[in-house]
C-alpha positions in Angstrom: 0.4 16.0 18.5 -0.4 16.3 15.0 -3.2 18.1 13.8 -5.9 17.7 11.2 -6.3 20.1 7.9 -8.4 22.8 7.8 -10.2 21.2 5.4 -10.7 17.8 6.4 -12.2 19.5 9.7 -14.7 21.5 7.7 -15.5 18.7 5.8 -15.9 16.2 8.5 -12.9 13.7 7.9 -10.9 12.5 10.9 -7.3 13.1 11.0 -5.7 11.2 8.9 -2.5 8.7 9.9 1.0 10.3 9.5 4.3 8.8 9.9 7.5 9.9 8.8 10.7 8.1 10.5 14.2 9.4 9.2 16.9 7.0 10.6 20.8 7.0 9.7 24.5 6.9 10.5 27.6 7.4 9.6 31.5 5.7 10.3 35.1 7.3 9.0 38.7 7.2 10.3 42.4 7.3 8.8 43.4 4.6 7.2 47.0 5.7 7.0 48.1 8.4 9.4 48.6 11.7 7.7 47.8 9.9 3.9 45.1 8.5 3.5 41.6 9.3 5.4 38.4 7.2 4.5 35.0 8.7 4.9 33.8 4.9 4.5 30.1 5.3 5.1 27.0 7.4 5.1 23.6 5.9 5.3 20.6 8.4 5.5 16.8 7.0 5.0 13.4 8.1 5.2 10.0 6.2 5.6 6.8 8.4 5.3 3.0 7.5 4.7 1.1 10.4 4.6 -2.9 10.4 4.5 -4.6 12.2 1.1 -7.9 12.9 1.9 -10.4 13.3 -1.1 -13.1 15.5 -0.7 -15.4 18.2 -2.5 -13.9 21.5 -3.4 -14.9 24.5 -1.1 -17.5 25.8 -3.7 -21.4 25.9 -3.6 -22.8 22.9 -5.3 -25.7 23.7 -7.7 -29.8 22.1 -6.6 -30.8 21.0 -9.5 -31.5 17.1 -10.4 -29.0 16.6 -12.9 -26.0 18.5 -11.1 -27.5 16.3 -7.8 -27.0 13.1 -9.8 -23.5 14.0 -10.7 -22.4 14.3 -7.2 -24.0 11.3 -6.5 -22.0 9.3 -9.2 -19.1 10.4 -8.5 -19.2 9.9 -4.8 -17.3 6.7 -5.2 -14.5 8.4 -6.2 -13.9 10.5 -2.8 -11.9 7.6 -0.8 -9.0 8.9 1.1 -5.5 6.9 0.5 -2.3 6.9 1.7 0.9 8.1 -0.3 4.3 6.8 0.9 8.0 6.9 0.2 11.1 4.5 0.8 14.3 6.8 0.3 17.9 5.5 1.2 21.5 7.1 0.2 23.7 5.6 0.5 27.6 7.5 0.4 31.4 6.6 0.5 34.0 8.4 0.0 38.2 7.9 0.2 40.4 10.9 0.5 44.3 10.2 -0.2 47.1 12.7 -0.2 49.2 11.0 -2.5 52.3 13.7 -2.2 52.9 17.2 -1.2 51.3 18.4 -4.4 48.6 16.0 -5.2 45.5 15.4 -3.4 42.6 12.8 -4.4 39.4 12.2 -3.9 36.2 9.9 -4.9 33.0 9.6 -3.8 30.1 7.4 -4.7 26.5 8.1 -4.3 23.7 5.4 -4.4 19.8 6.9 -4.5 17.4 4.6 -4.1 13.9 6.2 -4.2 9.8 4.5 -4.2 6.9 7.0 -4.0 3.9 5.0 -3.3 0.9 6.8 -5.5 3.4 9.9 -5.7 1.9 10.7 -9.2 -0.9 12.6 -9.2 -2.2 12.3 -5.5 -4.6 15.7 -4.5 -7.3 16.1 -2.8 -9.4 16.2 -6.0 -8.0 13.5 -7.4 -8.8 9.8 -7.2 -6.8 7.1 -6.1 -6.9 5.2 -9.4 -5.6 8.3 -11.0 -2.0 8.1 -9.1 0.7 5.5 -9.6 4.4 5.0 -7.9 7.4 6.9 -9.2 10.9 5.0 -8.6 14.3 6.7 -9.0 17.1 4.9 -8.6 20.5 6.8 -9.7 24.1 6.1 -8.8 26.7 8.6 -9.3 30.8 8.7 -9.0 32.6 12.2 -8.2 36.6 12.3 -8.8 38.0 15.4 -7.5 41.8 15.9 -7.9 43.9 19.0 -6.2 47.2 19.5 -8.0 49.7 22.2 -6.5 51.7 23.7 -9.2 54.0 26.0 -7.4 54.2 28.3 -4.8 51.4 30.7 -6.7 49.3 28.0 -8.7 46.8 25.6 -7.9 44.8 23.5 -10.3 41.5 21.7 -9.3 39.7 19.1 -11.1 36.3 17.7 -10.8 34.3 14.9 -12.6 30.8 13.5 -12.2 29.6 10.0 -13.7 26.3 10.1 -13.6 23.2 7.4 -14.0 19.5 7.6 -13.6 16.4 5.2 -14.0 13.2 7.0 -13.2 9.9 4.5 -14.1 6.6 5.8 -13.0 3.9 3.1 -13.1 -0.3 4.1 -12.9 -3.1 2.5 -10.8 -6.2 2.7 -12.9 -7.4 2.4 -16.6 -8.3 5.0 -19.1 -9.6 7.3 -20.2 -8.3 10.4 -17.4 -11.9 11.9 -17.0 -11.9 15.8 -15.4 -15.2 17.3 -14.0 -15.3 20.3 -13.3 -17.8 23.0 -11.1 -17.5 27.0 -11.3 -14.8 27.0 -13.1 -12.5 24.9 -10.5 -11.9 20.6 -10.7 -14.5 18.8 -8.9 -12.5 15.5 -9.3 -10.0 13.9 -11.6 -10.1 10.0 -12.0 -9.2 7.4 -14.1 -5.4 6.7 -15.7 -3.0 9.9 -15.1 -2.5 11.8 -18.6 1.1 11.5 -18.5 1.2 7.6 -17.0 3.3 5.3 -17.1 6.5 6.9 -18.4 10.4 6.2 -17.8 13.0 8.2 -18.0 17.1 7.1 -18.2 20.0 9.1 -18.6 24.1 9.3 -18.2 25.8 12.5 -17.9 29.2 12.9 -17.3 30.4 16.4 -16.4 34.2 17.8 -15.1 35.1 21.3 -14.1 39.1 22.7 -13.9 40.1 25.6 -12.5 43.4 27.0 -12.7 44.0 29.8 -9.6 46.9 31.5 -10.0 48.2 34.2 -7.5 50.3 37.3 -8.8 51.0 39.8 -6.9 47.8 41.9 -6.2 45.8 39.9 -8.5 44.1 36.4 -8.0 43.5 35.2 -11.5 40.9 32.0 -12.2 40.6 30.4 -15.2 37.8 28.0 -15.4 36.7 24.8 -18.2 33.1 23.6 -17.8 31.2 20.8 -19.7 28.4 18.3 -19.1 27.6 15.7 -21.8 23.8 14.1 -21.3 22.5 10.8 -23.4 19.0 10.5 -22.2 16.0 8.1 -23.7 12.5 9.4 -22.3 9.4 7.1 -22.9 6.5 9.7 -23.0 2.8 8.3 -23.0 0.9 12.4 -22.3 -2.7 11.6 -23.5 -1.5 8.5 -25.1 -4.5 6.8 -23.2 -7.1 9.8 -24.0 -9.0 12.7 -21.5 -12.7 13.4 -21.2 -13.5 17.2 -19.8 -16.8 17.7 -18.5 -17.1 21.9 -17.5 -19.9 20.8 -15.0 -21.5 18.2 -12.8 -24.2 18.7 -14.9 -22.7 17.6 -17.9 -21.0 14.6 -16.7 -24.3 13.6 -15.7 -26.1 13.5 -19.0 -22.4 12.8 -21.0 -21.7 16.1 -22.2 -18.0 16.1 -22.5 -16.6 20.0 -23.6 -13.2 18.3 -24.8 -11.8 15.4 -25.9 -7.9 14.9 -26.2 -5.8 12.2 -27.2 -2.1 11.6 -28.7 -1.2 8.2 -31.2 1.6 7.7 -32.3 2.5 6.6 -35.7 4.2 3.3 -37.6 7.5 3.4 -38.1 8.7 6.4 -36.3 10.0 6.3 -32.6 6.7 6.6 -30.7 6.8 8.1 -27.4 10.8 7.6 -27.0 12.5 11.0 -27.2 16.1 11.3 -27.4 17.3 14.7 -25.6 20.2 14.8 -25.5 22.7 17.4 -25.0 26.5 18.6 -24.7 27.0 22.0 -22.9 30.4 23.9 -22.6 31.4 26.6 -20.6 34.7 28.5 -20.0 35.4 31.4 -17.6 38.4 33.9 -16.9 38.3 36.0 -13.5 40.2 37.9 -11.7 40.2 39.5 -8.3 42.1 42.7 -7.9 43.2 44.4 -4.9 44.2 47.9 -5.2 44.5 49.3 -2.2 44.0 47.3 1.4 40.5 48.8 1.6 39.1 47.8 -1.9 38.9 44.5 -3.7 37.8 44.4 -7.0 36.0 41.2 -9.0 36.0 40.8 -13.1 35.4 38.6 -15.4 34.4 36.8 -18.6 31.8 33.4 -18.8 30.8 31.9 -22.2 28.2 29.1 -22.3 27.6 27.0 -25.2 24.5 24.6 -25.0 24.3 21.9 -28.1 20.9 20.4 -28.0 20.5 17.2 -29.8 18.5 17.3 -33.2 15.0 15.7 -33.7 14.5 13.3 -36.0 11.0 13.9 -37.3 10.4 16.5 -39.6 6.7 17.9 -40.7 6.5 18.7 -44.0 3.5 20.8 -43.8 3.7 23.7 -46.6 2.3 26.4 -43.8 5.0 25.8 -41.2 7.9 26.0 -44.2 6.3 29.4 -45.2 6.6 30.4 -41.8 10.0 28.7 -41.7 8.8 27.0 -38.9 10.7 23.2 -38.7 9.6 20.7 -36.2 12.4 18.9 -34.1 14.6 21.9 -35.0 16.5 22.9 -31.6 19.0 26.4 -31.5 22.7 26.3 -31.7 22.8 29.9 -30.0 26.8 30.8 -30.2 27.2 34.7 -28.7 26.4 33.4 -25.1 29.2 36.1 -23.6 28.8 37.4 -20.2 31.0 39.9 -18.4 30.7 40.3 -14.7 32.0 43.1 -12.3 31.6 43.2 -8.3 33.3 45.2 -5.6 34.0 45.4 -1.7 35.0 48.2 -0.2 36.1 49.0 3.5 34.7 52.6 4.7 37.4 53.0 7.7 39.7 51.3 9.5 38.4 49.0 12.1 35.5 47.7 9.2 32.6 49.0 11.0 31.7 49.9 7.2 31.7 47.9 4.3 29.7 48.0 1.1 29.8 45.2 -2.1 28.1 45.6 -5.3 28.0 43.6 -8.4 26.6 43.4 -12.0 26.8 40.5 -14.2 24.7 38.3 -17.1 23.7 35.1 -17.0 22.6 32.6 -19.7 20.1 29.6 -18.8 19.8 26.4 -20.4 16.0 25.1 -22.4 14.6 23.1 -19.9 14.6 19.5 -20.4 10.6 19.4 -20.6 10.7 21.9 -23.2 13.1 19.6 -25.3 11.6 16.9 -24.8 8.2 18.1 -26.4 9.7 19.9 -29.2 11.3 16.7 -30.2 8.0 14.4 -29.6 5.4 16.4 -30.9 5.8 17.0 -34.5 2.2 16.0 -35.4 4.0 12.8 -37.1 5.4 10.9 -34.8 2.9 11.9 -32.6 0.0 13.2 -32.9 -1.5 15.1 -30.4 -5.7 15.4 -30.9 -8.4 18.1 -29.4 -11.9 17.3 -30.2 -15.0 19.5 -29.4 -18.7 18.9 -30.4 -20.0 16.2 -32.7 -16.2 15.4 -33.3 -16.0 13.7 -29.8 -16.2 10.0 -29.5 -19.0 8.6 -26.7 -18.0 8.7 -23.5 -16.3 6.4 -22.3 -15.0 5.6 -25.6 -11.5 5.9 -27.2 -9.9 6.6 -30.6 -7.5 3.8 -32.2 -6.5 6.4 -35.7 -7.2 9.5 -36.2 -11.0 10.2 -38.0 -11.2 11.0 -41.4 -11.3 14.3 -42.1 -11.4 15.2 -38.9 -9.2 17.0 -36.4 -5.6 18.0 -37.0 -3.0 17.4 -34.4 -1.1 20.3 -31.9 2.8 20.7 -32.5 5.5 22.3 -31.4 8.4 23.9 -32.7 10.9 26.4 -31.8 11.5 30.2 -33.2 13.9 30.1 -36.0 15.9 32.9 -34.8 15.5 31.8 -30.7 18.0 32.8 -28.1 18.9 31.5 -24.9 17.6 33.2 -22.1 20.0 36.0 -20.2 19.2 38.0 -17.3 21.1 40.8 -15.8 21.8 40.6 -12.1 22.8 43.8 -10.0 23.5 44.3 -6.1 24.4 47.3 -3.6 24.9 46.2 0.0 26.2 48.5 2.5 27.2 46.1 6.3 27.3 48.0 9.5 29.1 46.5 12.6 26.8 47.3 15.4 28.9 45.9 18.2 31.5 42.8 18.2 28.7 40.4 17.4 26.0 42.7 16.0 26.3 43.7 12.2 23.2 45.1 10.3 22.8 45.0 6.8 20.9 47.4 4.1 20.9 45.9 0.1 19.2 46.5 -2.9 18.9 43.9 -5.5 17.6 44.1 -9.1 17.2 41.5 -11.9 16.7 42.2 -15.7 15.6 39.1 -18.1 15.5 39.3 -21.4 15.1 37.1 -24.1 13.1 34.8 -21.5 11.5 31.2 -23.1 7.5 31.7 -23.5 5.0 29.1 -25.3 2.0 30.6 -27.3 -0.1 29.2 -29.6 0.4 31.5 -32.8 -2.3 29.5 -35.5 -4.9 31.9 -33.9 -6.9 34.6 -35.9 -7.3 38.2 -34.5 -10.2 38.5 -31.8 -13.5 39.4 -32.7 -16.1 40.8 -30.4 -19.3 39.8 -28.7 -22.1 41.6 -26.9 -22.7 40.0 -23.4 -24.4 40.9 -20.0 -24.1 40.5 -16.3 -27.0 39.3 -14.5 -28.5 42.8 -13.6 -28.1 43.3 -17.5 -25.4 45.6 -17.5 -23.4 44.8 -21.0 -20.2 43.5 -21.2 -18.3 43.1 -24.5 -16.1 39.9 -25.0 -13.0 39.1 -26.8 -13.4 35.5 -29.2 -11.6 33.9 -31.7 -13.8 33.0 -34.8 -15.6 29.8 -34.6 -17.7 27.4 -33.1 -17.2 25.2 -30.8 -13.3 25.8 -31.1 -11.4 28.3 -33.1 -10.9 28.6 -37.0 -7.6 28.4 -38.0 -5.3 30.2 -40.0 -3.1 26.7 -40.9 -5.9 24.2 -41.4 -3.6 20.9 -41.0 -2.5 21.9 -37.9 -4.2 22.9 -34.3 -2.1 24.2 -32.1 1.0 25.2 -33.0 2.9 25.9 -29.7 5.9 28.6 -30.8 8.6 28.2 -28.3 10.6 31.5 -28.7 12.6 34.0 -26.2 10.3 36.9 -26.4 9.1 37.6 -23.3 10.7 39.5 -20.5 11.2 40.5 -16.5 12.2 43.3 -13.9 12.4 42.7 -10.5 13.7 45.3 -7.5 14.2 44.2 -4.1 15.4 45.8 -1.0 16.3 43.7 2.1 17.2 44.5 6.0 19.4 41.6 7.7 20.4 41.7 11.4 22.7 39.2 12.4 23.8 38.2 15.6 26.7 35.8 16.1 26.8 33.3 18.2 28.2 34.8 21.7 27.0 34.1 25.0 25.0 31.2 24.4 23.0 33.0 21.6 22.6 33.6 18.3 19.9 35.2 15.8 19.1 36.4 12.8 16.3 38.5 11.1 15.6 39.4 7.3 13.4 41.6 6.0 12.6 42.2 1.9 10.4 44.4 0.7 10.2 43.9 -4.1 8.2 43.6 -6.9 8.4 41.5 -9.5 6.9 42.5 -13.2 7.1 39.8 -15.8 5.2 38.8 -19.5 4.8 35.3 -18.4 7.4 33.4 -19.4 7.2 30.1 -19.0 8.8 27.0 -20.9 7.4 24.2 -19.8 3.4 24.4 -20.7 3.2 21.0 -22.9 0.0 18.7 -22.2 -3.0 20.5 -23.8 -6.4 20.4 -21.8 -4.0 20.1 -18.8 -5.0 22.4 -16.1 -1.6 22.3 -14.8 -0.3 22.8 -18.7 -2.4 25.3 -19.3 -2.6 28.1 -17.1 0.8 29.1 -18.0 0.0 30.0 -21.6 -1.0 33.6 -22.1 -4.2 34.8 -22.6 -3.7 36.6 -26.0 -1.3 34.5 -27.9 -1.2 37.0 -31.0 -0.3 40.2 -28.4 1.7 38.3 -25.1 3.0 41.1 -23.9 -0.2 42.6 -23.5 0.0 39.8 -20.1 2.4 42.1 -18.6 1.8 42.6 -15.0 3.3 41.3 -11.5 5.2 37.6 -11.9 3.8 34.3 -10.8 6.2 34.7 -8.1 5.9 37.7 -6.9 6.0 38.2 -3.2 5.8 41.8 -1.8 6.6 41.3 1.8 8.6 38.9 3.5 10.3 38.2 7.3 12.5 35.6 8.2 13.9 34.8 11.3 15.5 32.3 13.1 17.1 32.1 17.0 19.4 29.6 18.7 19.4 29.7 22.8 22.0 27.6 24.7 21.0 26.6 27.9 24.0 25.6 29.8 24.0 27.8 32.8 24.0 24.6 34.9 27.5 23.3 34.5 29.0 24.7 37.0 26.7 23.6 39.2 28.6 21.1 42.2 25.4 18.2 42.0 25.8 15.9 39.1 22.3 14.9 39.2 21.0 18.5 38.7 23.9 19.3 36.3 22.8 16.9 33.8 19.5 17.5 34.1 19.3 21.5 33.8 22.6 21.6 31.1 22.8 20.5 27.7 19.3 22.3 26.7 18.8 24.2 23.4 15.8 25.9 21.9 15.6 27.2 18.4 12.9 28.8 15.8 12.3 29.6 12.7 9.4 32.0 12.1 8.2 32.5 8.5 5.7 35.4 7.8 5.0 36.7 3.6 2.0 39.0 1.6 0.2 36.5 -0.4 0.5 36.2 -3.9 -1.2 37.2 -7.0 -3.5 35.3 -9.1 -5.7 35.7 -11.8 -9.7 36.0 -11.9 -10.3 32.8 -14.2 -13.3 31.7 -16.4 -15.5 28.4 -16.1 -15.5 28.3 -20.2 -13.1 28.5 -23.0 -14.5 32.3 -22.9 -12.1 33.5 -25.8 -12.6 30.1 -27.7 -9.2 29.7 -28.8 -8.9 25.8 -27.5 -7.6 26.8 -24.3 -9.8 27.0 -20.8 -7.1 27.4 -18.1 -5.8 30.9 -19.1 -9.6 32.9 -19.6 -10.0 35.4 -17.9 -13.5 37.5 -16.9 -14.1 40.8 -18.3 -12.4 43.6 -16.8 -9.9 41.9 -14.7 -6.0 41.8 -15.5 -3.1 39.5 -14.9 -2.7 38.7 -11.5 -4.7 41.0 -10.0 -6.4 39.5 -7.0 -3.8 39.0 -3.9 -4.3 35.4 -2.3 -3.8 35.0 1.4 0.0 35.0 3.2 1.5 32.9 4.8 2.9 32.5 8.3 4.5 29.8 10.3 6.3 29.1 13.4 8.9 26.2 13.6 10.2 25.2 17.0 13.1 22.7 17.8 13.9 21.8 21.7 17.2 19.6 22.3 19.4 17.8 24.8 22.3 16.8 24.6 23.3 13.8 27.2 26.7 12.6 27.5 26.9 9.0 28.5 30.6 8.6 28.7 34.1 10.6 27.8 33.3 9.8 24.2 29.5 8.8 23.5 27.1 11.5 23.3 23.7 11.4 22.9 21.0 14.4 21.6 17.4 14.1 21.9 15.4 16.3 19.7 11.9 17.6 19.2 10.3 19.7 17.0 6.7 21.3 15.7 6.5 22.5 12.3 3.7 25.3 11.8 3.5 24.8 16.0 0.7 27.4 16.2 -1.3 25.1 13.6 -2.1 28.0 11.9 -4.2 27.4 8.6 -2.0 28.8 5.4 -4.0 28.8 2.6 -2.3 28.4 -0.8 -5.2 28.4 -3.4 -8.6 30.4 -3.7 -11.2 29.7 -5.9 -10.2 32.5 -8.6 -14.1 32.0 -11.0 -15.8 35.8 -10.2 -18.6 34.6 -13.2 -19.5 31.8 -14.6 -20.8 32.0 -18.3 -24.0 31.0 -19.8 -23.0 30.7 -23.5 -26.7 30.4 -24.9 -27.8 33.4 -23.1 -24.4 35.3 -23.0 -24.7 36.0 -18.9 -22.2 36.1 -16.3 -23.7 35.4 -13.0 -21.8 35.7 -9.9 -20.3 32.8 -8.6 -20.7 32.4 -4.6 -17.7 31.0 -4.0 -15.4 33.3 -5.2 -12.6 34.4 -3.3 -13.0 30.8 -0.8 -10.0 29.0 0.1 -9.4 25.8 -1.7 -6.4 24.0 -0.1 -3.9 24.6 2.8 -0.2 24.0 3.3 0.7 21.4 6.0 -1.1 21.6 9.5 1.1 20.9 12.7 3.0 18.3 12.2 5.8 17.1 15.0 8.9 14.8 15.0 11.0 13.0 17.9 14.5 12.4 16.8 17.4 10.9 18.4 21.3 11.2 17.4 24.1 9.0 18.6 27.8 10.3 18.6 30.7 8.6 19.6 
C-alpha cells in the first residue's frame, strides 16, 4: 500500500489520495508483403491525481504576539489540493520499401497534455497560487534510406514540428511571499510568472553520407534546425510583496516590492526567439590493424539567434558598449574529436577505449527570451524597498516619479558559446562467457560556460557585527540603505549574460555486467568524482524569485571568487539492477502446477548516493546588493554543508500467462522506494538570522532540519495484453 510522507506524518495530515492509471495499446502488420509494413497505431495515456499537502515548514516558530498573529492569518492558506494530469500520445507510422535502394518512412506524433494546478504546486504554496499548464504539440518525422552503391549509403531525416503551451492561474494578485528564518513560510496569491503561452514551429533534417573504403568508414554529416517561436511573458507583470518574517506580514512590513509594466507601443510581453542553427560534421573510423579501431573527426556548429527589437538608449550601457536585445553571432564553433578501441589479445578478454572531443552548447531559450524582453523599455522590470513601496495590498499602474529605475538584461559584447572538453579511458575485462568487468575514468573541462551577474554594483564595504555571545564578526555590504547605490543611476540591475565562468569534473566508475544466461541477469555501477565549478548558470531571470535567485553569485564584481564544488555534485554513487526468471516449472508433467509456478520474474533496481552540497544562507539581503537568495553567513563558503543521501529500492514482480497459442497475458507489480524509506532533498540551510538594528547573528534552531522529502512508497498493478 501506499504510504504517507514523512512530513505529513510529523505534521499530523492523513495520507493523502493517489492515483495514477497508465493504459495503452498498440496494432501493426504488412500491408503489402515484403513492401510496405504499417506500424498503424500507438496509443499510450496517463491519468494521475496526486495529493499536495500544505503545511508549515520544519522550523521553530517564534512566541511572540505579532509573529503568533501571523501564523494565525495565514492559516487559511494551508489547505491541501490535488494536482492532476491527462496525457495521451498518440503515434502512426508507415514504412515502405519502395525499391532495392530506397527506403521510406513517416511517422506522426500527436501530444496532448493538461496539468491540473501543475504551476507552482509545493507544500508551501497555496492553492490559489498554482494554475493548469496545457501542451499540445503535433509533430511529422520523414526519414528516407537511399543506397548509393555497393560502399555508400545516404540517410535523411526531417522533423515538422508544432507546439501550443498556455498556462492559465487560479488566484488574483499580488504573489505575496512570507518568509521565517530565512526559509518560505508560504507563497500565495497569483504565480509571478502566470498566465503565459508559449508557440513554436521548428523544422529540423539531418543527412548523412556513410561511405565505406577500404579500411576506413567515412561519415559526412549536414545538421540544421530552424525555430519561429512567439512567447507571451507576464513575470511580475501582476506585482510581489516579500515579507522576511511572520512578524512583518503581520504589521505590513513588506522588505521588497517588485513589479514589471510594460510600455505603449512596443511588443509587451511577446518575445520573439527565434533561431536557425547549423551544423556540419566529417568522421572517420579507421581500422589499422584487426586489433585497433581508430575514431576522428571534425563538428562545426553555428547558432543564429534572432535579434531584439528594443534598444535602450541609456548613455551608461553605450559606454560600456552594453546593447540591450543584442544576441552573439559566435562563428569559430570548431570541434575536433579523437577516440580509440583497442583489443589486448586474441580471444578479447581485454579491451580498452578512450576518447577526447569538444563540444559547443546552445543559449538556452529562457536566457533568450529575457534578454530580448527586458530592455527596461519594453518592459520594465521594478524593485522597491522602504518608503518607495506601495501599501500592501496595493499595486502600481506607471512607474513613480522619480522613483525606481527598472532591472535589464544584456549580453557581453564579446560572449561565446559555451564548450566543454570531454575525455574517457576505459579498460573491459571478460570475467567468464557472461561476466565482464569494467574500470573507467572520465573527465570534463568547460570553459567559456554562460553565468548571470549583476555588474551595476560598487565594491563592498565593511561592517562591524557580533554573534550573540558578542564575539565580532565583520560583514561584507554594498553602500546604501535599504538597497544598494549604484554606479548607473537609470538602471538597477543590470544582469550581464557573458561566458566567463568555468568547470572540472573527474570521475572514476566500476561496472559489472552480467548477461543474461541461465535465467539471470545483473548489473552493478559504482562512481566515485568531484565536480568543481564557478556557478554557471543561464537561466536566473525573475528578480526576488527564490527560485531566480539563488543561482546568481554571491559577489557579482569577483564571481569566480564562488568557486567551489558544483550544484551537482555527487561524490558517491551505486547503481544496480537484477532480473530473475523463474521458469524452473516447465517441464513439470501437471498443467495446473506448470502454469502456476512458471512464467514468474522478479526484478530491482536499488539506488544508493552521498548527499549533495549546499550553501549556509542568510534570512536578510546581508550584503545589500538587491539580492536575498544568494547571502551567505559569515565564515561559510560555497556549498559547504553536505545534505542527506539518498537511497531507494525499486521492486517489480511479473507473470506472464499464456491464454492461447497466440494471446499472452503479463501481470505486473511493482513498489517504488519499497522500504518507504524517507529521502530528504532539502535542509533548512539559515545557521544565523540577522538583527540589522543591533548587528547580531543569533543561532537559528532549526538549522540543519529537513524540509521536504522525495516520494514515499508508492505501488502500481499493471496488466499487458499480447496477441
Amino acid at each position: 500500500m501506499n504510504a504517507n510522507t514523512f512530513f505529513n506524518n510529523a505534521a499530523g495530515i492523513v495520507r493523502q489520495p493517489y492515483h495514477f492509471n497508465q493504459f495503452g495499446g498498440n496494432l501493426g502488420g504488412p500491408a503489402v508483403k515484403n513492401k510496405l509494413f504499417f506500424f498503424f497505431y500507438n496509443y499510450d495515456a496517463q491519468r494521475n491525481t496526486s495529493p499536495n499537502a500544505v503545511f508549515f515548514p520544519a522550523i521553530a516558530l517564534p512566541t511572540d504576539a505579532a509573529s503568533q498573529a501571523g501564523v494565525r492569518e495565514l492559516g487559511k492558506y494551508f489547505v491541501p489540493y490535488v494536482t492532476g494530469l491527462r496525457n495521451d500520445i498518440h503515434t502512426a507510422k508507415v514504412d515502405w520499401a519502395v525499391n532495392a535502394n530506397h527506403t521510406l518512412s513517416v511517422r506522426y506524433n500527436n501530444h496532448r497534455f493538461l496539468g491540473t494546478n501543475f504551476e507552482n504546486p509545493g507544500a508551501q504554496s497555496a492553492l490559489e497560487r498554482t494554475g493548469d499548464s496545457v501542451i499540445n504539440t503535433d509533430s511529422v518525422t520523414v526519414s528516407h534510406t537511399w543506397i548509393l552503391g555497393a560502399n555508400k549509403v545516404l540517410d535523411q531525416r526531417f522533423l515538422f514540428y508544432n507546439e501550443d503551451n498556455p498556462s492559465t492561474v487560479n488566484g488574483p494578485g499580488p504573489e505575496v511571499v512570507v518568509r521565517q528564518s530565512g526559509v518560505i513560510f508560504v507563497q500565495f496569491g497569483r504565480g509571478n510568472f502566470l498566465p503565459r503561452f508559449v508557440k513554436q514551429k521548428k523544422v529540423s533534417g539531418i543527412q548523412t553520407l556513410s561511405w565505406n573504403k577500404g579500411r576506413h568508414s567515412f561519415k559526412f554529416v549536414h545538421d540544421f534546425r530552424f525555430e519561429r517561436a512567439h512567447q507571451f511573458n507576464t513575470t511580475l507583470f501582476y506585482d510581489q510583496y516579500t515579507f522576511d518574517s511572520l512578524a512583518d506580514f503581520a504589521n505590513r512590513r513588506p522588505s521588497a516590492f517588485a513589479q514589471t509594466l510594460t510600455a505603449s507601443g512596443t511588443p509587451g510581453g511577446n518575445v520573439f526567439p527565434n533561431g536557425d542553427d547549423y551544423a556540419f560534421f566529417a568522421q572517420d573510423a579507421w581500422r589499422p590493424t584487426s586489433s585497433l579501431t581508430i575514431n576522428y573527426g571534425l563538428r562545426y556548429d553555428f547558432f543564429n539567434y534572432a535579434q531584439g527589437s528594443v534598444v535602450n538608449p541609456d548613455p551608461g550601457l553605450r559606454a560600456q558598449n552594453l546593447i540591450t536585445g543584442r544576441l552573439p553571432k559566435d562563428g569559430k564553433n570548431f570541434a575536433p574529436r579523437l577516440g580509440f578501441a583497442y583489443k589486448l589479445d586474441r580471444d578479447s578478454r581485454f579491451e580498452v577505449r578512450g576518447s577526447v572531443g569538444g563540444f559547443y552548447g546552445r543559449i538556452p531559450g529562457l536566457t533568450l527570451r529575457f534578454t530580448q524582453l527586458q530592455n527596461g523599455i519594453q518592459t520594465q522590470a521594478l524593485t522597491l524597498t522602504g518608503a518607495a513601496m506601495p501599501t500592501y495590498p496595493a499595486v502600481l499602474t506607471q512607474a513613480p516619479v522619480g522613483g525606481p529605475v527598472a532591472d535589464i538584461y544584456v549580453m557581453q559584447p564579446d560572449f561565446a558559446s559555451p564548450l566543454s572538453y570531454q575525455w574517457s579511458f576505459n579498460l573491459e575485462t571478460r570475467l567468464a562467457q557472461d561476466l565482464s568487468l569494467t574500470i573507467g575514468y572520465s573527465g570534463l573541462r568547460g570553459v567559456r560556460l554562460t553565468r548571470v551577474r549583476d555588474i551595476n554594483q560598487y565594491p563592498y564595504e565593511t561592517l562591524a557585527a557580533r554573534y550573540a555571545d558578542g564575539t565580532p564578526v565583520t560583514v561584507f555590504r554594498r553602500p546604501g540603505g535599504t538597497g544598494p547605490v549604484r554606479p548607473n543611476p537609470n538602471l538597477g540591475r543590470i544582469v550581464l549574460v557573458e561566458s566567463g565562468a568555468h568547470s572540472i569534473y573527474h570521475g572514476v566508475f566500476f561496472q559489472f555486467t552480467k548477461r543474461y544466461r541461465s535465467n539471470l541477469q545483473l548489473q552493478a555501477s559504482y562512481t566515485f568524482s568531484k565536480a568543481i565549478d564557478t556557478a554557471p548558470d543561464a537561466t536566473p531571470s525573475i528578480p526576488n524569485s527564490a527560485g531566480e535567485d539563488v543561482k546568481l553569485t554571491f559577489d557579482s564584481l569577483n564571481p569566480n571568487a564562488d568557486r567551489g564544488l558544483g550544484d551537482n555534485h555527487v561524490a558517491q554513487r551505486l547503481i544496480s539492477s537484477v532480473v530473475w526468471e523463474i521458469d524452473y516449472a516447465r517441464r513439470l508433467k501437471n498443467p495446473v502446477l506448470r502454469q502456476m509456478l512458471n512464467g514468474w520474474e522478479i526484478s530491482s533496481v536499488l539506488t544508493a548516493q552521498s548527499g549533495r552540497y549546499v550553501s549556509a544562507r542568510s534570512n536578510v539581503d546581508l550584503n545589500n546588493d538587491g539580492n536575498r537568495c544568494s547571502d551567505r553567513s559569515p565564515g561559510f563558503g560555497r556549498n559547504t554543508i553536505q545534505g542527506p543521501g539518498l537511497g531507494t529500492l525499486d521492486l517489480r514482480l511479473s507473470k506472464e500467462i499464456r491464454l492461447g497459442e497466440r494471446i499472452g497475458l503479463r501481470l505486473m507489480g511493482e513498489a517504488f522506494n519499497a522500504l518507504n524509506r524517507a529521502n530528504f532533498n532539502a535542509i533548512q540551510q539559515t545557521p544565523f538570522n540577522y538583527a540589522a538594528a543591533t548587528r547580531t547573528f543569533t543561532a537559528n534552531r532549526s538549522y540543519l532540519r529537513p524540509t521536504s522529502t522525495f516520494d514515499p512508497r508508492i505501488l502500481q498493478l499493471a496488466a499487458r495484453i499480447t496477441f
